[in-house]
NUKOLTOR-996975 format. One record per residue: residue number from 1; residue in three letters; z, y, x of N, C-alpha, C in turn. Coordinates in Angstrom, 1 decimal, padded with zeros to 4 digits. Atoms other than C-alpha are relative to their C-alpha. Example, Ala and Ser with C-alpha at 12.3 -4.5 7.8 and 13.67 -1.06 7.14 Angstrom:
SITE   resi   resn      n_Z      n_Y      n_X     ca_Z     ca_Y     ca_X      c_Z      c_Y      c_X
SITE      1    ALA    000.0   -001.2    000.9    007.8   -004.5    012.3    000.0    001.2    000.9
SITE      2    SER    000.0   -001.1   -000.9    007.1   -001.1    013.7    000.8    001.1   -000.8
//
This chain:
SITE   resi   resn      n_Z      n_Y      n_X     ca_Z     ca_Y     ca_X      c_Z      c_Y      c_X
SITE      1    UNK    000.0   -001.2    000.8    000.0    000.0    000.0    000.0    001.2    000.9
SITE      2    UNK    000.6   -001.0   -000.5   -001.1    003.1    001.1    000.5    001.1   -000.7
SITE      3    UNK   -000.6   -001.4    000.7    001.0    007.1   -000.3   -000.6    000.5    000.6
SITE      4    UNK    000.3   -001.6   -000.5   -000.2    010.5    000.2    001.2    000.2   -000.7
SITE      5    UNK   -001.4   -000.9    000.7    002.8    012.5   -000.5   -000.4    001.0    000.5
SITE      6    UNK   -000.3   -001.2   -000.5    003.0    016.4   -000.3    000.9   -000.1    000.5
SITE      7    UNK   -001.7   -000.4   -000.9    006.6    017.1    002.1   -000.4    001.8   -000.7
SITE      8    UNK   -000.2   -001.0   -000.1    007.5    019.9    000.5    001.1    000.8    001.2
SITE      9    UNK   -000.6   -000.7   -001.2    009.2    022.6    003.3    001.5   -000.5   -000.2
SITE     10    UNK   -001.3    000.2   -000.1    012.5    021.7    004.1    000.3   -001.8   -000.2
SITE     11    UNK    000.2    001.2    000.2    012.0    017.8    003.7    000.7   -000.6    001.4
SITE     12    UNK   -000.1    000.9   -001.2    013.2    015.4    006.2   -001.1   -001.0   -000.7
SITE     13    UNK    000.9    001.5    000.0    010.8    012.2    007.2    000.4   -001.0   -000.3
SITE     14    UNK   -000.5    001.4   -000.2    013.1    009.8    006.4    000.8   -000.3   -001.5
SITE     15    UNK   -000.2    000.5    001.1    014.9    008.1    003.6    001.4    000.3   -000.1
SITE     16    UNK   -001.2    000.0   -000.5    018.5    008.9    005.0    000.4    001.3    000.6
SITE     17    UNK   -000.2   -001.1   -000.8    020.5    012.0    006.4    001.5   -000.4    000.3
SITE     18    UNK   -001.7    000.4   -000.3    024.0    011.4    008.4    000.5    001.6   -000.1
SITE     19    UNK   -000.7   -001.6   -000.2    024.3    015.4    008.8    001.0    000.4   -001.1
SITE     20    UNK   -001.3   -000.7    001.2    027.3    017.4    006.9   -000.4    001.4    000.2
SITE     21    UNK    000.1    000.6    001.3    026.0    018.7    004.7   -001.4   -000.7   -000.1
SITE     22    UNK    000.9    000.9   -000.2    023.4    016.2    003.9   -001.4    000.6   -000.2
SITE     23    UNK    000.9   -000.3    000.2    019.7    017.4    003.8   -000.9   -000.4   -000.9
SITE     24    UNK    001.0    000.9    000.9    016.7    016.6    001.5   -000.5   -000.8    000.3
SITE     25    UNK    000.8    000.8   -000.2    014.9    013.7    001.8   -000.6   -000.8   -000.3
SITE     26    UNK    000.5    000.3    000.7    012.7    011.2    001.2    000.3   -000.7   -001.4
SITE     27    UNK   -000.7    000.8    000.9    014.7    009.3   -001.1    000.5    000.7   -001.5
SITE     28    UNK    000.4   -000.2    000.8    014.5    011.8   -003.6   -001.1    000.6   -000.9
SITE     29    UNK    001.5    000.2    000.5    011.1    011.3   -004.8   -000.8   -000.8   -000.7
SITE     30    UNK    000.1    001.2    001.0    011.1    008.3   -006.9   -001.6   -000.8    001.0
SITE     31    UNK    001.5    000.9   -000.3    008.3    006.6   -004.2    000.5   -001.4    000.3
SITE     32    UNK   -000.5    000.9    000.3    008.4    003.4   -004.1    000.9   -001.1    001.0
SITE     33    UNK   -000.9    000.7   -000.9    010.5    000.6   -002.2   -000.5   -000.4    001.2
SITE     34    UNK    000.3    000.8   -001.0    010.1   -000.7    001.0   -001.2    000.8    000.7
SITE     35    UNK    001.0   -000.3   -000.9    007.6    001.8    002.6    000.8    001.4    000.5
SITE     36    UNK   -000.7   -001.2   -001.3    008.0    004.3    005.2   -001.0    000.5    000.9
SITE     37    UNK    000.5   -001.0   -000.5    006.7    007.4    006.9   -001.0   -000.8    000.9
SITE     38    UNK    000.7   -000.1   -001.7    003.6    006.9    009.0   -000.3    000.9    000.8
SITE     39    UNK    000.1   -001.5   -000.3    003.9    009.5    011.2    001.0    000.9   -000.2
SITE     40    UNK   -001.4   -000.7    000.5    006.3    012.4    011.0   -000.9    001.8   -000.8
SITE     41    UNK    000.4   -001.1    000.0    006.3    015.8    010.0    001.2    000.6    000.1
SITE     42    UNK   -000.9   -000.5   -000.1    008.5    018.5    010.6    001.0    000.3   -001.0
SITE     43    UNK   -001.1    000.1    001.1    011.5    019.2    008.2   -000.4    001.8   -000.4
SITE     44    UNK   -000.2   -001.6    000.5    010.4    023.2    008.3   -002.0    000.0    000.1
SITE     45    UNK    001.4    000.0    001.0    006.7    021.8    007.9   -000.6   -000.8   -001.1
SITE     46    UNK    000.4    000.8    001.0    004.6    020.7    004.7   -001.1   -000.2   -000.1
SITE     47    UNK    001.5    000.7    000.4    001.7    019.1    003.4   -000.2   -002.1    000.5
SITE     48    UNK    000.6    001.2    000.3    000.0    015.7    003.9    000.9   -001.3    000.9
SITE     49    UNK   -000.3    001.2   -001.3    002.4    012.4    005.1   -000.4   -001.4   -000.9
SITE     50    UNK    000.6    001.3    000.8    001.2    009.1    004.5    001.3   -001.3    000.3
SITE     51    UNK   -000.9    000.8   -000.2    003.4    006.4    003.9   -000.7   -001.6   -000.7
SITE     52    UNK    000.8    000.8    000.3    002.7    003.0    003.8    001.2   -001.2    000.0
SITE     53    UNK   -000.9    001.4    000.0    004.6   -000.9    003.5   -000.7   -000.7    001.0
SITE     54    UNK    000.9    000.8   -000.9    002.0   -002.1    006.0    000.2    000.3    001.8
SITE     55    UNK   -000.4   -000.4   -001.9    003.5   -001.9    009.8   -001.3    000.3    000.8
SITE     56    UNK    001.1    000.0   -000.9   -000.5   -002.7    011.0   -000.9    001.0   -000.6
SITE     57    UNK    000.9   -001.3    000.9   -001.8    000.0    008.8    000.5    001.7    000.8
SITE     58    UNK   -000.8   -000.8   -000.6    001.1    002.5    009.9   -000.6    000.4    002.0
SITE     59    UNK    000.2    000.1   -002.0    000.2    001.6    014.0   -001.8    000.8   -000.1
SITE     60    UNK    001.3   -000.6   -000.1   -003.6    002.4    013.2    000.0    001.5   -000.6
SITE     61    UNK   -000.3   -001.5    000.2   -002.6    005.7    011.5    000.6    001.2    000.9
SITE     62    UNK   -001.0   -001.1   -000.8   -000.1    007.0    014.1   -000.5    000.0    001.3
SITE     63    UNK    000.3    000.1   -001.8   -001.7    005.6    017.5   -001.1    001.0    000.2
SITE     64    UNK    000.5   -000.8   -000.5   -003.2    008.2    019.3   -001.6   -000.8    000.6
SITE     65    UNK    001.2   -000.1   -000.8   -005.7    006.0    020.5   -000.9   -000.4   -001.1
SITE     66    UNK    001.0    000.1    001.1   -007.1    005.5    017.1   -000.3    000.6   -000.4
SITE     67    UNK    000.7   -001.6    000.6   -008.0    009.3    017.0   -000.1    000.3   -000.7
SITE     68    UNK   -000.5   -000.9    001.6   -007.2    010.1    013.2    000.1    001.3    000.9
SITE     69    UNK   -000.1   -001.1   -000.2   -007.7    013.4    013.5    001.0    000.5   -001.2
SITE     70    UNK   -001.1   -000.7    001.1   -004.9    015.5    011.7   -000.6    001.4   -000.3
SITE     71    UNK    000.4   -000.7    000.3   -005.9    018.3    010.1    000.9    001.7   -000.5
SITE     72    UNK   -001.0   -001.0    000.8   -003.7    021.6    009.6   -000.5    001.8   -000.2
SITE     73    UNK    000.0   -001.8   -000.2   -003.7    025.4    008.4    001.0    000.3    000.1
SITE     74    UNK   -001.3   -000.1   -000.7   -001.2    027.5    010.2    000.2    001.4    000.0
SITE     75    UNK   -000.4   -001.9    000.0    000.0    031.2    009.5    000.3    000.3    000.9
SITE     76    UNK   -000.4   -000.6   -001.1    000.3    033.0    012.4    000.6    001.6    000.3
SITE     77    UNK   -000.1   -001.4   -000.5    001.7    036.0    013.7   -000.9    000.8    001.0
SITE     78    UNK    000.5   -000.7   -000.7   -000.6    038.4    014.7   -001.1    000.0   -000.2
SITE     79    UNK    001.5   -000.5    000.2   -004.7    039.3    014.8   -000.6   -001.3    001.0
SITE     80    UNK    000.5    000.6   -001.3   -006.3    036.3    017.0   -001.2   -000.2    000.4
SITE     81    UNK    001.8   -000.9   -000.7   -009.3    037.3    019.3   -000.3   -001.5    000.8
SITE     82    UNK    000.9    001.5   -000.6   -011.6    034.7    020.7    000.8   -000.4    000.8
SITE     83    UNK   -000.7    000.6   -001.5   -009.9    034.5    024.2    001.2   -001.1   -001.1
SITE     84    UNK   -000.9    000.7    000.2   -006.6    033.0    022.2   -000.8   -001.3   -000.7
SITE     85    UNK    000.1    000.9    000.0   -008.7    030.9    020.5   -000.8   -001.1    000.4
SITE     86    UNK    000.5    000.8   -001.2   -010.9    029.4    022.9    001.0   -000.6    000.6
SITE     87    UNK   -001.3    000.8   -000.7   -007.4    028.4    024.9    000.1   -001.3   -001.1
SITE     88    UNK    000.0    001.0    001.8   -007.0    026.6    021.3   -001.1   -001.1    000.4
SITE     89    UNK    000.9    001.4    000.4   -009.9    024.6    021.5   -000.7   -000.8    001.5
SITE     90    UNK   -000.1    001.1   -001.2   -009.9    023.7    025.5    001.0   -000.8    000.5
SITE     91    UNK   -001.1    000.6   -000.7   -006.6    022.5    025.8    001.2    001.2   -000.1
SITE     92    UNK   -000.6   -000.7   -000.7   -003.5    024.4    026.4    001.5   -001.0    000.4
SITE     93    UNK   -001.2    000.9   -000.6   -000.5    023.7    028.5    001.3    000.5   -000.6
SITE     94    UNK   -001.6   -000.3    000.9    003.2    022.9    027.1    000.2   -000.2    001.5
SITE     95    UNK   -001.3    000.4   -001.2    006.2    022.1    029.3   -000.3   -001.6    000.4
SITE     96    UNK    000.4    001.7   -000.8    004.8    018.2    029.1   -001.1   -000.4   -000.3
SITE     97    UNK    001.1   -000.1   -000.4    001.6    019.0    030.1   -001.7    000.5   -001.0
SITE     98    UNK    000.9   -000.6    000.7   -002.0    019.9    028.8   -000.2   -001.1   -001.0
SITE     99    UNK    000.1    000.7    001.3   -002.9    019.0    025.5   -001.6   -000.2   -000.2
SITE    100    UNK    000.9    000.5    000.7   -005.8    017.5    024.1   -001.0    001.6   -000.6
SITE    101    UNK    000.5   -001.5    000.6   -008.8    020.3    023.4    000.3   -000.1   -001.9
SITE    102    UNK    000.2   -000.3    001.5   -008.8    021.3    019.4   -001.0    000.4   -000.3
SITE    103    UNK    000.9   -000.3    001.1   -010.8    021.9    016.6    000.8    001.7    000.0
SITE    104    UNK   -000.9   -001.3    000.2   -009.5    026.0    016.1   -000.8    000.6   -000.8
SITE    105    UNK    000.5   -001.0    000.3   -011.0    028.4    013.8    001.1    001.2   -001.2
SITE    106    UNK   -000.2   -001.2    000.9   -010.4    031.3    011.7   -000.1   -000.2   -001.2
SITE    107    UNK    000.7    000.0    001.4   -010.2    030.8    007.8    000.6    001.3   -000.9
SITE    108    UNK   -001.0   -000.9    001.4   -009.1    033.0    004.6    000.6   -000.6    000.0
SITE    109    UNK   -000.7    000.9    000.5   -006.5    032.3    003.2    000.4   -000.5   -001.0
SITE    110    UNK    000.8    001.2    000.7   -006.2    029.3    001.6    001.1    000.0   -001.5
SITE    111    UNK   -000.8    000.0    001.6   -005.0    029.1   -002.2    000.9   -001.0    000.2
SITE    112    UNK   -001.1    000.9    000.1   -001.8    027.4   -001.4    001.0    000.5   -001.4
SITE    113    UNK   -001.1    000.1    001.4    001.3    026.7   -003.8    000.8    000.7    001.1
SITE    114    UNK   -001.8   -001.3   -001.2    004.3    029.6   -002.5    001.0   -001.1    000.5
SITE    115    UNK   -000.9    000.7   -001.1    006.6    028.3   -000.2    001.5    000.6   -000.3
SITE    116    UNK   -001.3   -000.2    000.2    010.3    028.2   -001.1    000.7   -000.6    001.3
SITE    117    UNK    000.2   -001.5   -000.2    011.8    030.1    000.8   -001.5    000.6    000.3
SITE    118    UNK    001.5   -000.5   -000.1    008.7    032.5    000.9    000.2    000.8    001.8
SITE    119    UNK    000.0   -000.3   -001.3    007.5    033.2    004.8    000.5    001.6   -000.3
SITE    120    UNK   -000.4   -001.6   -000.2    008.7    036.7    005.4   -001.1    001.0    000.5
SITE    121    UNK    001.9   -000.8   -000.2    006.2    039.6    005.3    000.7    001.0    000.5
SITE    122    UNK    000.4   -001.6   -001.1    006.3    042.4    007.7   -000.9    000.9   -000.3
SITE    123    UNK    001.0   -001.4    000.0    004.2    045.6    006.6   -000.8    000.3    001.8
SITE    124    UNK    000.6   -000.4   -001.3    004.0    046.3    010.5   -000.5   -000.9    000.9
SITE    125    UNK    000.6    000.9   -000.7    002.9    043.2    011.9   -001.0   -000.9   -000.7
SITE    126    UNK    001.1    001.0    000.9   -000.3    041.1    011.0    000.1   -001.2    000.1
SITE    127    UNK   -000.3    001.4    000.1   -000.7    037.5    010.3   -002.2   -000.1   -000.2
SITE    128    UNK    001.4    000.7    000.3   -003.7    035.2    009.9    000.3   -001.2    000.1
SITE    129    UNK   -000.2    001.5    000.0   -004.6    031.8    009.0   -001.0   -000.8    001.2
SITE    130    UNK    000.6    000.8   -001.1   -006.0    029.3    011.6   -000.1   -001.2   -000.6
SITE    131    UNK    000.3    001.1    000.1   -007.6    025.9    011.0    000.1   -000.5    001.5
SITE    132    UNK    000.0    000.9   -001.2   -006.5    023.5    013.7   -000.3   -001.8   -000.4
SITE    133    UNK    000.2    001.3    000.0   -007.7    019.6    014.3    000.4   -000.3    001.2
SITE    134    UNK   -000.6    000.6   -001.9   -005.7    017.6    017.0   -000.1   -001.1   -000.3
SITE    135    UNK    000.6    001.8   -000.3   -006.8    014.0    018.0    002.0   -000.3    000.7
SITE    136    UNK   -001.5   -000.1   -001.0   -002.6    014.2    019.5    001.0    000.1   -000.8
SITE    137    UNK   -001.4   -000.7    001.4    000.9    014.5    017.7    001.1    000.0    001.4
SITE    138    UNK   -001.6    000.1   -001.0    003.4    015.4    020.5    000.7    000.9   -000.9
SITE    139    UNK   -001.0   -000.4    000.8    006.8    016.8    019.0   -000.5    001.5   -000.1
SITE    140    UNK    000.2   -001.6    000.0    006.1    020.4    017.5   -001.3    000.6    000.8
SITE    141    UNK    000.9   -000.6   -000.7    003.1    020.6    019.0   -000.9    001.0   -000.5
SITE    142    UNK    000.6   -001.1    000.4    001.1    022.7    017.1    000.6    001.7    000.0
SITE    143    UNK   -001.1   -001.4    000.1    003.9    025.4    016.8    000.4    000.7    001.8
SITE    144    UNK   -000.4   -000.4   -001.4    004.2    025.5    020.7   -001.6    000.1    000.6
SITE    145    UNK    001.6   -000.6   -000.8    000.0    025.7    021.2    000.1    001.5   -000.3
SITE    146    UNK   -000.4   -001.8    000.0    000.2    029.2    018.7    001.1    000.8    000.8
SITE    147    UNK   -000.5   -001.2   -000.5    003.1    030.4    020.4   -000.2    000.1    001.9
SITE    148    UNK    000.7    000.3   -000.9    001.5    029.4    023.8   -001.0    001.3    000.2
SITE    149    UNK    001.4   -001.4   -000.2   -001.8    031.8    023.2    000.9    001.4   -000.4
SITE    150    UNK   -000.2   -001.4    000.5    000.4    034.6    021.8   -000.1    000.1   -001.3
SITE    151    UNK    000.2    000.2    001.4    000.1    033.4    018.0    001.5   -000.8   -000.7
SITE    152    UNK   -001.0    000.8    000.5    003.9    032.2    016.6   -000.8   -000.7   -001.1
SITE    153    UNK    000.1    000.4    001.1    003.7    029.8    013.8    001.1    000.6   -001.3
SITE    154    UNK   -000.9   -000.4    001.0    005.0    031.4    010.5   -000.1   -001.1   -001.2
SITE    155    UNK    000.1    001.4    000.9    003.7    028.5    008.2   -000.9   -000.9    000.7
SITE    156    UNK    000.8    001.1   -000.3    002.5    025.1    008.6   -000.5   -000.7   -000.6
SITE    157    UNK   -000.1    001.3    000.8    000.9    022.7    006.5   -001.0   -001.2    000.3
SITE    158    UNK    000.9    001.7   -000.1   -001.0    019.3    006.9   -000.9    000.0   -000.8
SITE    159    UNK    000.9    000.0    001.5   -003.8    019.1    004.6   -000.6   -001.3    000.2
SITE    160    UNK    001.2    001.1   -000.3   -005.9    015.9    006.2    001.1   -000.8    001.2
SITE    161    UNK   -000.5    000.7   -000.4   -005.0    013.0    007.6   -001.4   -001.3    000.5
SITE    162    UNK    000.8    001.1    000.0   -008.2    011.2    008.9   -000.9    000.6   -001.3
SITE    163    UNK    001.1   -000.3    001.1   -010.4    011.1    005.6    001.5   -000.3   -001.4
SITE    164    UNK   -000.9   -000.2    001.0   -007.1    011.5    003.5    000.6    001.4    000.1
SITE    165    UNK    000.0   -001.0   -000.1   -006.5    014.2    002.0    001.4    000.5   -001.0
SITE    166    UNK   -000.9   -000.2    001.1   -003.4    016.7    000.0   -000.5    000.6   -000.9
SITE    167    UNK    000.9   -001.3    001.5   -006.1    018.3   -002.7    000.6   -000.8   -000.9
SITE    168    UNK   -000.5    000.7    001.2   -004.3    017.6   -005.9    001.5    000.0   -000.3
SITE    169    UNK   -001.2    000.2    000.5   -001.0    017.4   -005.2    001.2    001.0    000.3
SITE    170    UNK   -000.4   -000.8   -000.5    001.7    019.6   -005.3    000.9   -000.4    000.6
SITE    171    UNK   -001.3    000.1   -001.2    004.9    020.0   -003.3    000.9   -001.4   -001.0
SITE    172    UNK   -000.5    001.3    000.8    006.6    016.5   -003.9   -000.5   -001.5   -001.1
SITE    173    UNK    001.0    001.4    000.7    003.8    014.8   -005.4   -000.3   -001.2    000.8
SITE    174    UNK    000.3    000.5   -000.9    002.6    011.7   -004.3   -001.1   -001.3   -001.0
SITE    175    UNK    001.2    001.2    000.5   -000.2    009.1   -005.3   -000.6   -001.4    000.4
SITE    176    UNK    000.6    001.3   -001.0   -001.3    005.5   -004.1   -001.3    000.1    000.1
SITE    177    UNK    001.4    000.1   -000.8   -004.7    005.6   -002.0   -000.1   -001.4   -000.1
SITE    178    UNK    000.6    001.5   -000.2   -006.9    002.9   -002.9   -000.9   -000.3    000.9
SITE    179    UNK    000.9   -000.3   -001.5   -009.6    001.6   -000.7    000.1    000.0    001.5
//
């Protein structure tokens, strides 16, 4: 069995929280028994996680060397000029090492559902949205490419997963992928 779930913002990836006080998670989402996260996502990002009951399904979703491309739009702080995003799509370097070039461009932006809490707007500072595709998942990595070139991340969301996708669903939704 195969889930698309939306992670609405603030979500943990898991089914469990030991922290005091306890956080949200998957477990309240009515999905069904016995399957689990392929892949993560962050607890302060949203959009597309796929969950599945199949361990050899899960391995071919998450291994990097099975190049699912992931697919995200990403609010940024600030105006970003070619140079930043050229670094975007050759590579750039973290603290554990150069990353994988990207997919990067420029889009409108994109008719999402509001984000509770709502990002915070500044009058005096600009924003823009960015389409990124990484063949890579190291921890937070997208949020440390933008703030890398000079672009913080103010939102994040996942939209694609490979040729799966979150059109359809809102925050908390989730549906079985047939096929």
């Amino acid at each position: 069995m195969l889930i698309a779930f939306n992670k609405p913002y603030g979500v943990l990836c898991q089914f469990t929280d030991r922290s005091t006080p306890p956080r949200p998670t998957l477990a309240g989402f009515g999905l069904p028994p016995q399957v689990y996260a392929a892949g993560r996502l962050d607890h302060d990002s949203e959009g597309l996680l796929l969950l599945t009951d199949d361990g050899g399904l899960a391995h071919q979703l998450t291994d990097p060397r099975h190049k699912q491309p992931k697919t995200y739009w990403v609010q940024v702080e600030g105006e970003p000029d070619e140079a930043q995003l050229a670094a975007l799509r050759s590579g750039v370097t973290l603290n554990d090492g150069l990353t994988r070039p990207a997919r990067a461009r420029r889009i409108d932006a994109p008719g999402l559902w509001p984000r509770d809490p709502p990002v915070r707007f500044r009058k005096t500072v600009p924003d823009a949205w960015l389409e990124l595709e990484l063949r890579e998942g190291r921890n937070r990595q997208v949020r440390r490419m933008t703030a890398a070139v000079g672009l913080p991340t103010l939102r994040l969301v996942r939209v694609a997963i490979g040729p799966h996708r979150v059109d359809g669903l809102s925050p908390g939704e989730w549906k079985v992928i047939t096929g």
